[in-house]
C-alpha positions in Angstrom: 103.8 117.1 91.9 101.7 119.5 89.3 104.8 119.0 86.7 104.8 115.2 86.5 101.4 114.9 84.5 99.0 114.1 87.0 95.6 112.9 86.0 94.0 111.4 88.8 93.9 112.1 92.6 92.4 109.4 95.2 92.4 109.8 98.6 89.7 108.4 101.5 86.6 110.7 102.7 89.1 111.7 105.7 89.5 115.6 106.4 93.5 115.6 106.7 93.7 113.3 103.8 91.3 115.7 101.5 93.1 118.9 103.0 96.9 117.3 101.5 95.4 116.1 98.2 92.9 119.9 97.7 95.9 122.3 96.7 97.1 119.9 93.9 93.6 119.3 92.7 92.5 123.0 92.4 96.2 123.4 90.6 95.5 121.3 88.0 91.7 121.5 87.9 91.2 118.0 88.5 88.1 116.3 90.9 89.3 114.1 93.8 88.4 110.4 93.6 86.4 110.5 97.3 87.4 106.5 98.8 84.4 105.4 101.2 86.3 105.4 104.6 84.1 101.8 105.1 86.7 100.5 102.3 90.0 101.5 104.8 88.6 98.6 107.4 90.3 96.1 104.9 93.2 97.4 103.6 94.8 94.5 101.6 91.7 94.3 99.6 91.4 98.3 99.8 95.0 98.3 98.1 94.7 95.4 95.5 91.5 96.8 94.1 92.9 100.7 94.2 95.7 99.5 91.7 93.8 97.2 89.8 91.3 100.7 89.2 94.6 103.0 88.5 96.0 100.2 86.0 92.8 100.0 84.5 91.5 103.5 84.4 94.6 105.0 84.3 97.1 102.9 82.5 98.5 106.0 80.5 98.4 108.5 83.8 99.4 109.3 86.8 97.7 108.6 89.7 98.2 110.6 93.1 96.7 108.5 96.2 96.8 110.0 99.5 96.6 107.4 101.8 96.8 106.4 105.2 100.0 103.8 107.3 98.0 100.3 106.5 96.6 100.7 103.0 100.0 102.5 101.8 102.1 99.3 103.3 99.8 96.8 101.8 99.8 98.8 97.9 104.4 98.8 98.9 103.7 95.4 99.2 101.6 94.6 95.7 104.7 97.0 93.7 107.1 94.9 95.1 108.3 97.5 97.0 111.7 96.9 99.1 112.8 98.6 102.2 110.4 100.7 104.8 106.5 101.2 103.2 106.6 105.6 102.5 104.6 105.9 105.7 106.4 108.8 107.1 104.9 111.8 107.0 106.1 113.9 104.0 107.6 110.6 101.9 106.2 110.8 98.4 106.8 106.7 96.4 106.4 107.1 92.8 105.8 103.6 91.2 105.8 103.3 87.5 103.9 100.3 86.6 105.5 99.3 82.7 103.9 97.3 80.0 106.9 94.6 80.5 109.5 94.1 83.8 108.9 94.9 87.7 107.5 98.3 88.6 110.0 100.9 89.5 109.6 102.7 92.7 111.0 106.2 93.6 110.8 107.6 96.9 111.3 111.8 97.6 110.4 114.1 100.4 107.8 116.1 100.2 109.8 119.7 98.5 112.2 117.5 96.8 112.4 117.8 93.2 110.5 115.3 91.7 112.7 114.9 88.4 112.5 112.2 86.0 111.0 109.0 88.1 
């Protein structure tokens, strides 16, 4: 992931959650975005305000968010995502969010080579 631009990293105050997103942080010097864990109680709400932020804040980045099974579904959901939610351990979804037309989702595995998504 440190070769496709990154310039944001979220993820909720959980320890397993911190511990994925930490290596890719301290690669590209960046701060994680700490998510109250009171926010995961409603993730629909949780995943519509998290995009609205990374549209807003981020509309010329990329955003990593390490989630968790419920708020990742409900964010599939909001992309128009078809098929299973990336709630397998190890799937990486890489939704570009474009000025005009649907957002474009990618899924890899975690080693994959991320490419051009």
């Amino acid at each position: 992931m440190s070769n496709v631009g990154v310039t944001a990293i979220y993820c909720p105050n959980l320890k397993r959650n911190i511990q994925t997103a930490q290596p890719l942080a301290d690669q590209l010097g960046l701060k994680i975005n700490i998510i109250s864990n009171l926010r995961l109680f409603d993730p629909k709400k949780l995943a519509s305000e998290l995009l609205d932020e990374f549209i807003n804040k981020h509309a010329d980045g990329v955003v990593v968010w390490v989630g968790n099974f419920r708020n990742l579904e409900e964010m599939y959901k909001l992309v128009d995502g078809t098929g299973d939610p990336p709630t397998k351990y190890g799937l990486i979804c890489m939704v570009t969010i474009p000025d005009i037309g649907p957002p474009r989702i990618k899924k890899i595995t975690y080693g994959e080579d991320v490419g051009m998504y």
